[in-house]
C-alpha positions in Angstrom: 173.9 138.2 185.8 171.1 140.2 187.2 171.3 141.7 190.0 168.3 140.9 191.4 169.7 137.4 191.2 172.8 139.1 193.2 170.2 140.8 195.8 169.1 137.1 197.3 172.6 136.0 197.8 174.3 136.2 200.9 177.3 138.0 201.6 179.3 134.7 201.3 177.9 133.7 198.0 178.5 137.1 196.7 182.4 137.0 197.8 182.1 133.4 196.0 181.2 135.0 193.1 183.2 137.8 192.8 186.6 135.4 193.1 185.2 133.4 190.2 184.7 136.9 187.7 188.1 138.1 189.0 189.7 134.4 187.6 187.6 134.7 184.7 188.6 138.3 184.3 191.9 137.2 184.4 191.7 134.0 181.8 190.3 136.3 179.0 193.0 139.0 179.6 195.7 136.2 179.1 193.6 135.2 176.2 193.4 138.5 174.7 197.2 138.8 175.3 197.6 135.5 173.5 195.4 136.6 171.0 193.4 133.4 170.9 190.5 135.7 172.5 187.7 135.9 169.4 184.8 137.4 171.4 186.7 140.7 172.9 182.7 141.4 174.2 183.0 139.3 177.0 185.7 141.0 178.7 183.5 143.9 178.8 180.9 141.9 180.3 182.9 140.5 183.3 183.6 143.8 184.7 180.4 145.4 184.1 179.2 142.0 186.3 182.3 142.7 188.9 180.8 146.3 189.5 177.5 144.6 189.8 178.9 142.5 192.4 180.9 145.1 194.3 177.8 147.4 194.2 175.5 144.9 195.8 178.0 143.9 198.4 178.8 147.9 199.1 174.6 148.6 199.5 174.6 145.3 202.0 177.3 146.9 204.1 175.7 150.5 204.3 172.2 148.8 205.2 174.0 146.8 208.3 
């Protein structure tokens, strides 16, 4: 996800969003554990998008 994408949602959409990479982060650690996880990239991915996320939502509360 970009974050310009992230930029021109509001703070309720962002929230939205984080919730669903934090159950995603989630499925692919039990599928790691499981070991039926074959692309180990994506875990990376979801919490380099979580930071992006957190980031946005932390620059929308300093603006306020």
């Amino acid at each position: 996800m970009k974050t310009t994408e992230l930029r021109a949602k509001s703070d309720a959409d962002l929230q939205k969003e984080l919730l669903d990479l934090r159950k995603a982060q989630f499925g692919l650690r039990m599928q790691m554990a499981t070991q039926q996880l074959t692309n180990t990239s994506q875990v990376g991915k979801v919490r380099k998008d979580i930071a992006r996320v957190k980031t946005i939502q932390r620059e929308k509360a300093a603006a306020k």
